[in-house]
C-alpha distance (Angstrom), angle and dihedral (degrees) to the residues before:
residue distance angle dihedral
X1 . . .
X2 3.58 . .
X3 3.47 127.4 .
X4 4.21 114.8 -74.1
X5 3.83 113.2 -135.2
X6 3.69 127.0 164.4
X7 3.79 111.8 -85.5
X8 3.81 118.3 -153.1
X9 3.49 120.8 -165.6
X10 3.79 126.2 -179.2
X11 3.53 132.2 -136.8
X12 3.43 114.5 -145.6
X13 3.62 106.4 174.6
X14 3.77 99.7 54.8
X15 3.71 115.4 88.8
X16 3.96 112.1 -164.2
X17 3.57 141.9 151.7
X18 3.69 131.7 -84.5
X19 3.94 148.0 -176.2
X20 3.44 103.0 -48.6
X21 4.29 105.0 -134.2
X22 3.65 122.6 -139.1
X23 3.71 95.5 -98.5
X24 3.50 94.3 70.8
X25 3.32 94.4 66.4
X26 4.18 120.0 23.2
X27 3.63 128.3 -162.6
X28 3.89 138.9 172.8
X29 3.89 94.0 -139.1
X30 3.78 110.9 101.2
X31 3.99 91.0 -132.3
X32 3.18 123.4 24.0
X33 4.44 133.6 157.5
X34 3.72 138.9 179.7
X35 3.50 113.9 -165.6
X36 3.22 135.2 161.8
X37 4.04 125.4 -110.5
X38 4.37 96.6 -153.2
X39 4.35 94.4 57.3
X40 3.21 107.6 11.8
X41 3.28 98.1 -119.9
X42 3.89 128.7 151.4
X43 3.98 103.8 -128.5
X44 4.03 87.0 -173.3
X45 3.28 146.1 -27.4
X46 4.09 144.8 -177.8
X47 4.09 111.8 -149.4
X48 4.09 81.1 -19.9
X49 3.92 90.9 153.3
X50 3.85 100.9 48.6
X51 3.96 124.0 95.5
X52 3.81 115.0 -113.7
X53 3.59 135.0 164.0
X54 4.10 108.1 -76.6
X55 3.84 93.4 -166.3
X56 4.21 106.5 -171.3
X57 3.98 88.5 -10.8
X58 3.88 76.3 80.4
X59 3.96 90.6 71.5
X60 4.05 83.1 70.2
X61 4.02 82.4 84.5
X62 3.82 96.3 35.6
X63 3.76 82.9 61.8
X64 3.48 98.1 37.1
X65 3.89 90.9 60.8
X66 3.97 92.1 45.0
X67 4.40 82.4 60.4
X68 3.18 95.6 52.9
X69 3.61 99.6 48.6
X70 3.65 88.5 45.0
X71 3.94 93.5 50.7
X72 3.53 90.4 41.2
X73 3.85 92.2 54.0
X74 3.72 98.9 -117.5
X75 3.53 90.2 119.1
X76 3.37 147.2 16.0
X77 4.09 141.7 -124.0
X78 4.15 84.7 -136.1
X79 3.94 91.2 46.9
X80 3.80 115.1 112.4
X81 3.72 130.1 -140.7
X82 4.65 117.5 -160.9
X83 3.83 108.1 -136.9
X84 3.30 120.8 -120.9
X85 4.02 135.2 -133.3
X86 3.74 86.5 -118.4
X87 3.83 101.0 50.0
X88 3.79 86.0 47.1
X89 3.62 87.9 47.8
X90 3.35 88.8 48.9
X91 3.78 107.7 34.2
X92 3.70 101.5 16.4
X93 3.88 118.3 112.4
X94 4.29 93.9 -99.6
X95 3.62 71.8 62.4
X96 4.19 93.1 77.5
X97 4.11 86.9 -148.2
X98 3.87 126.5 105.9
X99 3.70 107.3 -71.2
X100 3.57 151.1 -177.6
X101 3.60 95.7 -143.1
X102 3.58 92.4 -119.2
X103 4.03 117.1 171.0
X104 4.16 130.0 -143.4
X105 3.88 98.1 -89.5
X106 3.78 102.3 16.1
X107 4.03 108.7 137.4
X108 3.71 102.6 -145.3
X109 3.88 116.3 -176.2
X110 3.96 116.3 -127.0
X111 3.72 92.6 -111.5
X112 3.89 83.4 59.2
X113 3.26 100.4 44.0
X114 3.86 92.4 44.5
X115 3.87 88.1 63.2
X116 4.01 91.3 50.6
X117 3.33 78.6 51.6
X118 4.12 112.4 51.5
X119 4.07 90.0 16.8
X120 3.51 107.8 35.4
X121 3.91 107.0 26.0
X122 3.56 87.7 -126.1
X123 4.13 102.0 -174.2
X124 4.14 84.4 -173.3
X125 3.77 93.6 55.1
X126 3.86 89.9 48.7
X127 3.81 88.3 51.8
X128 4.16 87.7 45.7
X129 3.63 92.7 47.1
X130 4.32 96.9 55.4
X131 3.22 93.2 36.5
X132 3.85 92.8 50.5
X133 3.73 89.3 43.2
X134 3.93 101.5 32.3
X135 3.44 108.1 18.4
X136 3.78 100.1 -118.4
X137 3.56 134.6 23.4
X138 3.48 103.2 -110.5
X139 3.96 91.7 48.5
X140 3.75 79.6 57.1
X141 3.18 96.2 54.7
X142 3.73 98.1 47.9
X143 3.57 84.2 63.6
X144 3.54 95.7 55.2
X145 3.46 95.7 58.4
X146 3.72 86.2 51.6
X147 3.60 89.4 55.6
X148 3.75 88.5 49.4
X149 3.46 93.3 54.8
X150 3.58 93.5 48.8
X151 3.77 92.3 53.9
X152 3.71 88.8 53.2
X153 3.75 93.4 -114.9
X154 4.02 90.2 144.4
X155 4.08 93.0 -177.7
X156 3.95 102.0 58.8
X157 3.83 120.6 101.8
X158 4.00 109.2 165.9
X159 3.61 124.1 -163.6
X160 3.51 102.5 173.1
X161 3.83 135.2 17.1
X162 3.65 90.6 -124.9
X163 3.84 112.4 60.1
X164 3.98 92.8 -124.3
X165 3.81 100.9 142.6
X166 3.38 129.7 -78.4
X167 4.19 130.5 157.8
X168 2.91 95.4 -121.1
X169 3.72 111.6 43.5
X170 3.43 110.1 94.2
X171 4.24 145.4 153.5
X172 3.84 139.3 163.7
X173 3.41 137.6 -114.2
X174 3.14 92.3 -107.5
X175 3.50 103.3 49.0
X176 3.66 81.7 53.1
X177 3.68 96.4 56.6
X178 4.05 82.3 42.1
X179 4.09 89.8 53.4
X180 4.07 88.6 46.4
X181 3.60 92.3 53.1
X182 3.81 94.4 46.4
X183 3.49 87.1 64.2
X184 3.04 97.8 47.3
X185 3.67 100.2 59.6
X186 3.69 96.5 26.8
X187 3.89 98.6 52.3
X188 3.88 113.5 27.8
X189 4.07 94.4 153.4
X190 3.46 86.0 54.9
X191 3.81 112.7 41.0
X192 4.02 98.1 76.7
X193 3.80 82.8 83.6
X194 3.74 90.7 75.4
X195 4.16 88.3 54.4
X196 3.91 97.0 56.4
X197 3.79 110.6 111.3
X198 3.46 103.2 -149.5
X199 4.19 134.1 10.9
X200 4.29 119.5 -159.4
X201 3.88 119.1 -155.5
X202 3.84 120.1 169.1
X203 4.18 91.4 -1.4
X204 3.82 91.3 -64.4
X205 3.72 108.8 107.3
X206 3.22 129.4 -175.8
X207 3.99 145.6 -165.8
X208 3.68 124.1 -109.8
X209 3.74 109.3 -120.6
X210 3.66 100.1 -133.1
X211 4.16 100.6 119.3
X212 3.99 88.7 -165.4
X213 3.99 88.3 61.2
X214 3.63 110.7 100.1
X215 3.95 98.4 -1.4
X216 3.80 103.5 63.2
X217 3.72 127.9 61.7
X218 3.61 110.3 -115.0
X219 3.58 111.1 4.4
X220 3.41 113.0 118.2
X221 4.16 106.2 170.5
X222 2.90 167.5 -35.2
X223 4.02 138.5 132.8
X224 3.62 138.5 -74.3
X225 3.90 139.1 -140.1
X226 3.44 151.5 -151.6
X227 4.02 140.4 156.3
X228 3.43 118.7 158.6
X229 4.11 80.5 -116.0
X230 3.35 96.8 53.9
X231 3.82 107.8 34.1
X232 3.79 129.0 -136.8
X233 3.82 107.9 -39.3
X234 3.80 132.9 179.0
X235 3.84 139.0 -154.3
X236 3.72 112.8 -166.3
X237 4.09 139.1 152.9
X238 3.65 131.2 -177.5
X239 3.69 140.6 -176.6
X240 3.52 131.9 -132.0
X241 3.65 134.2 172.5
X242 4.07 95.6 -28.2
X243 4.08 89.0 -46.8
X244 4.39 113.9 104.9
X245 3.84 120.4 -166.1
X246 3.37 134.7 -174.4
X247 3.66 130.3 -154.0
X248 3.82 130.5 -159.8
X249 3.53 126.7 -174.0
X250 3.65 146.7 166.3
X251 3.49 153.0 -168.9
X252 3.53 112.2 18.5
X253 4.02 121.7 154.9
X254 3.70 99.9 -120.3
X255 3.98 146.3 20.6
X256 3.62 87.4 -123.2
X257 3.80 87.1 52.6
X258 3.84 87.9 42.1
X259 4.05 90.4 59.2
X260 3.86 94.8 39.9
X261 3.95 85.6 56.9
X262 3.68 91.9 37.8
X263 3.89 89.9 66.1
X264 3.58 99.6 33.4
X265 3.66 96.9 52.6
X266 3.92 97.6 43.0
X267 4.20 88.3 47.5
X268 3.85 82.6 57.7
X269 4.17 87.8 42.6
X270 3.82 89.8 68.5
X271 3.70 106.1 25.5
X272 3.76 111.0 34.5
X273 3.86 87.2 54.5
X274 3.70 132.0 82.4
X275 3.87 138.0 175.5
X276 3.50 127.2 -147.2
X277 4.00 129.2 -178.5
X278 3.71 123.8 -122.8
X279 3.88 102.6 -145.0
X280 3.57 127.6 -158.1
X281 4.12 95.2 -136.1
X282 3.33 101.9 52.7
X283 3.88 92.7 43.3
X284 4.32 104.7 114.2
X285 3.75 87.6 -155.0
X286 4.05 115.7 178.8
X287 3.78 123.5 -123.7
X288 3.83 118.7 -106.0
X289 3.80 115.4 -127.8
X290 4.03 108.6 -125.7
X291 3.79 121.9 -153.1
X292 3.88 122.6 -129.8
X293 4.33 89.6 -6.3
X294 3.91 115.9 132.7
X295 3.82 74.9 -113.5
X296 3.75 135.1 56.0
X297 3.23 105.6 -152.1
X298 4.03 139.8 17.4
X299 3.52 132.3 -159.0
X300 3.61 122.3 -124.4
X301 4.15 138.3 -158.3
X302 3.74 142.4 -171.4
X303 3.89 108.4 -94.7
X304 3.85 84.1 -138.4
X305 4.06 151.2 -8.3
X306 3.64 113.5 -78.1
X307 4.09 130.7 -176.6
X308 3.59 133.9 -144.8
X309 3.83 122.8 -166.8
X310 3.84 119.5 -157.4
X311 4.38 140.5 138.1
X312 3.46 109.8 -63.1
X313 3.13 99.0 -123.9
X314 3.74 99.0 66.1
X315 3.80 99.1 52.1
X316 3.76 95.3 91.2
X317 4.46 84.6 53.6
X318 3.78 93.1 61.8
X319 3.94 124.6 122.9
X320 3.61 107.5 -149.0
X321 4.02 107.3 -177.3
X322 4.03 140.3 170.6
X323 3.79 106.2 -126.7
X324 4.10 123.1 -172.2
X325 4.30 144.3 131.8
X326 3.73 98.2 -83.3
X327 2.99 120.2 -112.7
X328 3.50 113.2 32.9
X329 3.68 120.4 -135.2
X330 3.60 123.4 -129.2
X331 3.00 139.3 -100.3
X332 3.40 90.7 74.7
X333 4.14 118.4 -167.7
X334 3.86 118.0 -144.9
X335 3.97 103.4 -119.9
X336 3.42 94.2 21.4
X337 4.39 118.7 134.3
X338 3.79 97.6 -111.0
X339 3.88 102.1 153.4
X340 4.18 139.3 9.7
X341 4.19 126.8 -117.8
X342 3.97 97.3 -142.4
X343 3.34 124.7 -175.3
X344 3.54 124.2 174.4
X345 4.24 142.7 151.0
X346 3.32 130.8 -141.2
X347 4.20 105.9 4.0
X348 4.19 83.4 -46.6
X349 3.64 134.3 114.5
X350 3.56 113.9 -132.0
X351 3.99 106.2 162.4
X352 3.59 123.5 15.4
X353 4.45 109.6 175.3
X354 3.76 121.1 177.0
X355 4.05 106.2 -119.2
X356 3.90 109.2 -140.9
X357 4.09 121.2 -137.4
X358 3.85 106.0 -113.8
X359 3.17 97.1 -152.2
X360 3.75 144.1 23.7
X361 3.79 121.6 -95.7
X362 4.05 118.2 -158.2
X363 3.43 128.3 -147.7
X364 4.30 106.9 -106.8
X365 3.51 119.7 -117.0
X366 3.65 134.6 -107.4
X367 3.65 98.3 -74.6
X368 3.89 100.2 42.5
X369 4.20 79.4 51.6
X370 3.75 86.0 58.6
X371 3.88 95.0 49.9
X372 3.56 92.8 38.1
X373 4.25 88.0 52.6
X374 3.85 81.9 51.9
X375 3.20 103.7 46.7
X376 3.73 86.6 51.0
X377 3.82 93.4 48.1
X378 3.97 87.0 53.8
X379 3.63 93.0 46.6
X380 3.69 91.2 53.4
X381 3.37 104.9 48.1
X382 3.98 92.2 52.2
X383 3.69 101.5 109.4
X384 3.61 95.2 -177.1
């Protein structure tokens, strides 16, 4: 047989949509994502894969844990937790950090404390909650980063279940945006928490800091940041006509900065995008020669329709390509993967399908293997 080597061949005629680079989109936050919530897909990002400091964004996973003990039955929106000297100490208002306003000894049900949580930023109803559920902070913690890892967000480290910095608590963007979607899917009865506009414990109420709530169609969560290490940062995601996004960002200088990017970069969520469908019958695929089959070539298809979403403006850049061992070997099975439809922008991958044979290739017979040995001896004894 001779030699395989990858065989590349490039589709001219099919115009689709690729990674969308950082320059069509700028931003003055050091991180920043928009990705969206229905494939997964990262639309565009800036420093989206490297770990920074997520400040309060953090209590995304502190609530995330409380919904799936409360789903799972482990505990219950009625149950109440005692607060402790050191999560007032911690949390408390002498603290000078967002807070509930909790006091030493209060008995705050989980449903409560969830709000001082998502709505209110509460760092002493984070520091109730693990210790009510873990026993101490950092044990809860531990498990957060378990959870993490379970979820497949590879970048998070938590120390705390607060945010309040630490070296070495870190995530990304886009393990962020990953988190926020999680949610998302995974607890729909319990997600309208992260849309209400204001919470009131004590007689003191307070707004939520989300600057999206209440001024943007659609978005309806998810949780702000800010540490004077980390900047102002925002998690938000809104829905619009069947399509979700969700934008991450960090590190801006101000909350009025925060809000003004908040806007800007959500508009451009929703209308900078588009989504187009790859389908399988209007595909002009090449044929794929086949070594020693009764055949020499075979046809192949796209098992099914698949869609890609990126900025408009960098459809007409894609590379859309038909990538396989050449030559095939027969036999040959109708149905079976035999080749890959890439398409990717810029040095990066952003579809890669299996193509299907669409028909079956026999092996030739004795006497087309003696041709095909001497066409093969002729071939390779042309020295040009």
């Amino acid at each position: 047989m001779p030699a395989l080597k990858p065989l590349i061949i490039l589709i001219a005629c099919l115009a689709l949509a690729a990674h969308a680079g950082a320059d069509l989109i700028d931003t003055e936050a050091s991180h920043a994502v928009i990705f969206d919530h229905e494939t997964g897909e990262v639309l565009w990002e800036k420093n989206g894969a490297a770990p920074m400091i997520p400040a309060s964004m953090t209590k995304m996973m502190t609530a995330h844990i409380v919904f799936d003990r409360v789903k799972s039955g482990e505990l219950e929106f009625d149950q109440t937790f005692t607060v402790s000297e050191n999560a007032w100490r911690k949390g408390g208002w002498a603290s000078g950090g967002s807070t509930m306003g909790l006091a030493v000894g209060d008995q705050p049900t989980v449903a409560e404390l969830l709000r001082g949580v998502i709505i209110l930023s509460g760092n002493d109803a984070c520091i109730v909650l693990a210790e009510g559920i873990s026993g101490t902070e950092e044990a809860f913690a531990a498990e957060m980063t378990e959870l993490a890892r379970e979820m497949g967000l590879e970048s998070a480290t938590f120390e705390n279940a607060t945010g309040l910095n630490d070296e070495n608590h870190r995530i990304s963007a886009i393990d962020l945006a990953r988190l926020a979607s999680a949610t998302i899917r995974e607890h729909p009865e319990f997600y309208p928490l992260y849309e209400q506009e204001s919470y009131e414990w004590r007689g003191i109420s307070q707004p939520n800091r989300n600057p999206l709530l209440g001024t943007m169609e659609g978005v309806d969560g998810l949780k702000t940041g800010h540490l004077e290490a980390s900047g102002y940062g925002l998690t938000a995601s809104g829905e619009r006509e069947g399509e979700r996004r969700i934008l991450v960002f960090n590190g801006m200088e101000s909350r009025q900065a925060r809000a003004r990017e908040a806007e800007r970069l959500m508009r451009l969520a929703f209308t900078a995008f588009d989504t187009r469908e790859i389908d399988p019958e209007r595909l002009d695929l090449p044929q794929l020669e086949v070594w020693m089959g009764a055949r020499s070539r075979v046809g192949v298809e796209l098992a099914e329709p698949a869609q890609l979403t990126a900025h408009k403006r960098a459809f007409p850049d894609a590379r859309v390509e038909v990538v396989h061992e050449a030559p095939l070997e027969a036999p040959v099975e109708a149905g079976a993967p035999v080749a890959r439809l890439v398409v990717t922008m810029e040095g990066e991958t952003r579809l890669d399908l299996p193509l299907m044979a669409r028909e079956s290739v026999e092996r030739m017979g004795f006497m087309g293997k003696v041709l095909e040995g001497l066409r093969l001896k002729i071939d390779g004894g042309d020295s040009g």
